[in-house]
C-alpha positions in Angstrom: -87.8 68.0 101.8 -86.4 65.9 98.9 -82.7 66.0 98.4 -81.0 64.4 95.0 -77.2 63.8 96.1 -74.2 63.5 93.5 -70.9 62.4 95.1 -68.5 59.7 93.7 -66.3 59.3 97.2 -67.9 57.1 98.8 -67.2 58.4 102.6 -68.0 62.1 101.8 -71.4 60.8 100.3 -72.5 58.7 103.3 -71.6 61.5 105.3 -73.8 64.1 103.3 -76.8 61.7 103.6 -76.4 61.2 107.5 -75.9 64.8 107.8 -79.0 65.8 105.7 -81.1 63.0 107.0 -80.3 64.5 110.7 -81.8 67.3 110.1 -85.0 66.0 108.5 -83.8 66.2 104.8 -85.3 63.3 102.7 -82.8 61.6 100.4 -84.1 60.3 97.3 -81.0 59.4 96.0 -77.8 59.7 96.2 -75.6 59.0 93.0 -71.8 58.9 92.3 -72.0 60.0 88.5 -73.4 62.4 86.0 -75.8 60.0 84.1 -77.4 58.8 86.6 -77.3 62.0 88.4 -79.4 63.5 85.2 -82.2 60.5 85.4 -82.6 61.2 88.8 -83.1 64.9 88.9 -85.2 64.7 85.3 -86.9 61.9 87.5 -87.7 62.5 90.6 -88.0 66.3 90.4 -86.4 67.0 93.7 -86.9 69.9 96.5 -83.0 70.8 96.0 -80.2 69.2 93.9 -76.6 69.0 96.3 -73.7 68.1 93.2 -70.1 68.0 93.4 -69.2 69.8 90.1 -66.4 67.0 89.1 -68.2 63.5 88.7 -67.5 60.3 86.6 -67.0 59.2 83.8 -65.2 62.9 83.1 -64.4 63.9 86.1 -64.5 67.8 84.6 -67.6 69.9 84.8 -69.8 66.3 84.9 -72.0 67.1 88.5 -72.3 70.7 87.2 -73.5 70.5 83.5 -75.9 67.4 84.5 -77.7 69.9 87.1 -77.4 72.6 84.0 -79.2 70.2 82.0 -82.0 68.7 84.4 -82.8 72.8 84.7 -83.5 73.5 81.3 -85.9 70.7 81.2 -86.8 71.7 84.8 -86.5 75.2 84.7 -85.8 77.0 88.5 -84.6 72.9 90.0 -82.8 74.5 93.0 -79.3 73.2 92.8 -76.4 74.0 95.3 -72.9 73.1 93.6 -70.3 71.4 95.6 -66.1 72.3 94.5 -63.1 71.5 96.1 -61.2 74.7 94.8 -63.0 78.1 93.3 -63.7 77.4 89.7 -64.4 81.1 87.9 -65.5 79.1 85.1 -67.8 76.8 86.8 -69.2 79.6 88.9 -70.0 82.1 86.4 -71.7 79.0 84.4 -74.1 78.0 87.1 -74.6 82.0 87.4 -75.5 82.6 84.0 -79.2 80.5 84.5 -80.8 83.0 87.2 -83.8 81.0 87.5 -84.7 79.4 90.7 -82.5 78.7 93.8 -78.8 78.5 93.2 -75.2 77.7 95.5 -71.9 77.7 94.9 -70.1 76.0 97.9 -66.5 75.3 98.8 -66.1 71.3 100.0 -64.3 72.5 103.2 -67.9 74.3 104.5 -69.5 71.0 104.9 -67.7 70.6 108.1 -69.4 73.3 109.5 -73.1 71.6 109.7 -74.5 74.5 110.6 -73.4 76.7 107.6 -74.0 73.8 104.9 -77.8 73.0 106.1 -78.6 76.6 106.0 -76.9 77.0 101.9 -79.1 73.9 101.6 -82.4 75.5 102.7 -81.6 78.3 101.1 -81.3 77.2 98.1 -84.2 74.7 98.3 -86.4 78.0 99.4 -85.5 79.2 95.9 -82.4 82.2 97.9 -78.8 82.0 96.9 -75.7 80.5 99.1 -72.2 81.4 97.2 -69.2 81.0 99.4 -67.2 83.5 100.0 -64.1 82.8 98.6 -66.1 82.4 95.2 -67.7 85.8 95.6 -64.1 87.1 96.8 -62.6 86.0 93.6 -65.4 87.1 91.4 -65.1 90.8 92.9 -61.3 90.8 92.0 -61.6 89.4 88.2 -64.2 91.8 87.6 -62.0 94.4 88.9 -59.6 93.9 86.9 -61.9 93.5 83.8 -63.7 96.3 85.1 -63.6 99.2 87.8 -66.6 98.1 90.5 -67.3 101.7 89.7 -66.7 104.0 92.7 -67.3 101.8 95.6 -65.9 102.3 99.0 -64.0 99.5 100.7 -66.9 99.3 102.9 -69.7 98.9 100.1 -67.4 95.9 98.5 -67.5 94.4 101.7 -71.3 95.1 101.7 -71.5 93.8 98.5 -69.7 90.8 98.8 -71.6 90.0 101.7 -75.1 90.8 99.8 -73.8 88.3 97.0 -73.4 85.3 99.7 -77.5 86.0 99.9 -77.1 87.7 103.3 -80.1 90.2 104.0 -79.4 94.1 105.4 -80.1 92.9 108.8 -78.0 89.5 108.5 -74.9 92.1 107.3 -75.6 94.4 109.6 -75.1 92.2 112.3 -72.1 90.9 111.0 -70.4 94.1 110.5 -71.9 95.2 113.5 -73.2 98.7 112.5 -77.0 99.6 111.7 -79.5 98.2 109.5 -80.4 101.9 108.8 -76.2 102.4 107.7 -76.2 98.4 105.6 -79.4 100.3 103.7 -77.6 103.3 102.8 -74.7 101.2 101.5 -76.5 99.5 99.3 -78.3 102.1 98.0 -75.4 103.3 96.7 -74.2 99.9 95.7 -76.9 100.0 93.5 -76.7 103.5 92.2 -73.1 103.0 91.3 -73.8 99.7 89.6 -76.7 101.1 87.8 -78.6 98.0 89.1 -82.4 97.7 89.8 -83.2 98.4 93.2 -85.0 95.8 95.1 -86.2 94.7 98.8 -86.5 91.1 97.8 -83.0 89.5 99.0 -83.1 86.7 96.4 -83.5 89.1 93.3 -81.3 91.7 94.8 -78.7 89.5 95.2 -79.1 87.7 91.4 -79.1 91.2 90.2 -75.2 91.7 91.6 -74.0 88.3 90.5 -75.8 89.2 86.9 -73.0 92.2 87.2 -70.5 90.1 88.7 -71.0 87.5 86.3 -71.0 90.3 83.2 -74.1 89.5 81.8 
C-alpha cells in the first residue's frame, strides 16, 4: 500500500516512515511542505495521503488545503489529516468533501501504533478515522447551534462513537452491552436525526458527520 507523507519536523516524519514501513506500508514520499506535497499526491496517485494540516511556507491550513486540492482533481484520494490541537474549522473543511476515505487525527495518537495504523487502513480502505476529541467538540458546537434533537446520553455516546467509524459490534464491545441494544440506538439515532438509514458503516457514518458538519 502507497503512502504520500507531509511533515515539516524532521524527527516526527522519520518516525512516521519507520512506523508505516514496519507494518508493510510503502512510502512514496515523504514531503515537508504543501507544494511539493500537491505534485506528489497529483503525481503519484497514492493508496492514502497522511498530512499534518499546518505545513510551510504558511504554516496555516497548508497540509490540509493541498490534500483538498489533489481531491478535486483526484476525487475520493483517501487522506487522513494530522493536527496538534482540534481545529473546528479545519475539521468541518475536510468534512464537507464526503467522497472517498477521510481522518481527522490528533498528533498525540500516533504514539499509540496500534490505533494510528488502523486510522491509516481505514482510511486507505475508503472508512472514516476522526478522533475523538474532534467528534467530542463537534457534538458540543452543534449543540449549541442546534439541539441534537432528543437524544439520550447513551445515543450521544453511541453516536459519537459511530462518527469515529466504529461499527455496532466494535461499540458494542466497547460499551459492553449487545449488538442487538447498539442497533436499537442507532435506530433511533437516525430517526431523531432524520438521517438515511444504512448498514454500510462508511456511509452511515458520513451521513452523521454531513449533520455534524451542518451540511
Amino acid at each position: 500500500m502507497r503512502v504520500v507523507l507531509a511533515e515539516d519536523l524532521f524527527l516526527l516524519r522519520d518516525g512516521l516512515v519507520r512506523l508505516l514501513e514496519a507494518y508493510d506500508f510503502e512510502i512514496a514520499a515523504a514531503v515537508d511542505n504543501g507544494p511539493e506535497l500537491n505534485r506528489a499526491l497529483v503525481t503519484i496517485k497514492p493508496d492514502v495521503a497522511v498530512v499534518d494540516v499546518r505545513l510551510p511556507p504558511t504554516f496555516t491550513d497548508e497540509g490540509l488545503q493541498a490534500a483538498l486540492q489533489a481531491r478535486r482533481e483526484i476525487p475520493g484520494l483517501p487522506v487522513l489529516v494530522l493536527s496538534q490541537h482540534v481545529e473546528q474549522l479545519y475539521a468541518r473543511e475536510l468534512l464537507a468533501d464526503g467522497s472517498g476515505g477521510i481522518g481527522y487525527l490528533l498528533k498525540d495518537r500516533v504514539f499509540d501504533a496500534d490505533q494510528f495504523i488502523d486510522a491509516v487502513r481505514r482510511v486507505a480502505s475508503g472508512g472514516t478515522a476522526m478522533d475523538p476529541q474532534v467528534i467530542s467538540q463537534l457534538l458540543v458546537r452543534k449543540s449549541r447551534d442546534e439541539p441534537l434533537g432528543d437524544l439520550t446520553p447513551r445515543e450521544r455516546e453511541v453516536l459519537a462513537l459511530m462518527a469515529e467509524g466504529r461499527s455496532n459490534q466494535a461499540i458494542a464491545q466497547r460499551l459492553v452491552v449487545t449488538e442487538r441494544a447498539i442497533a436499537k440506538h442507532t435506530s433511533n439515532i437516525f430517526l431523531k436525526l432524520d438521517l438515511p438509514v444504512s448498514d454500510d458503516d462508511n456511509r452511515r457514518v458520513l451521513a452523521v458527520l454531513a449533520y455534524l458538519n451542518g451540511s
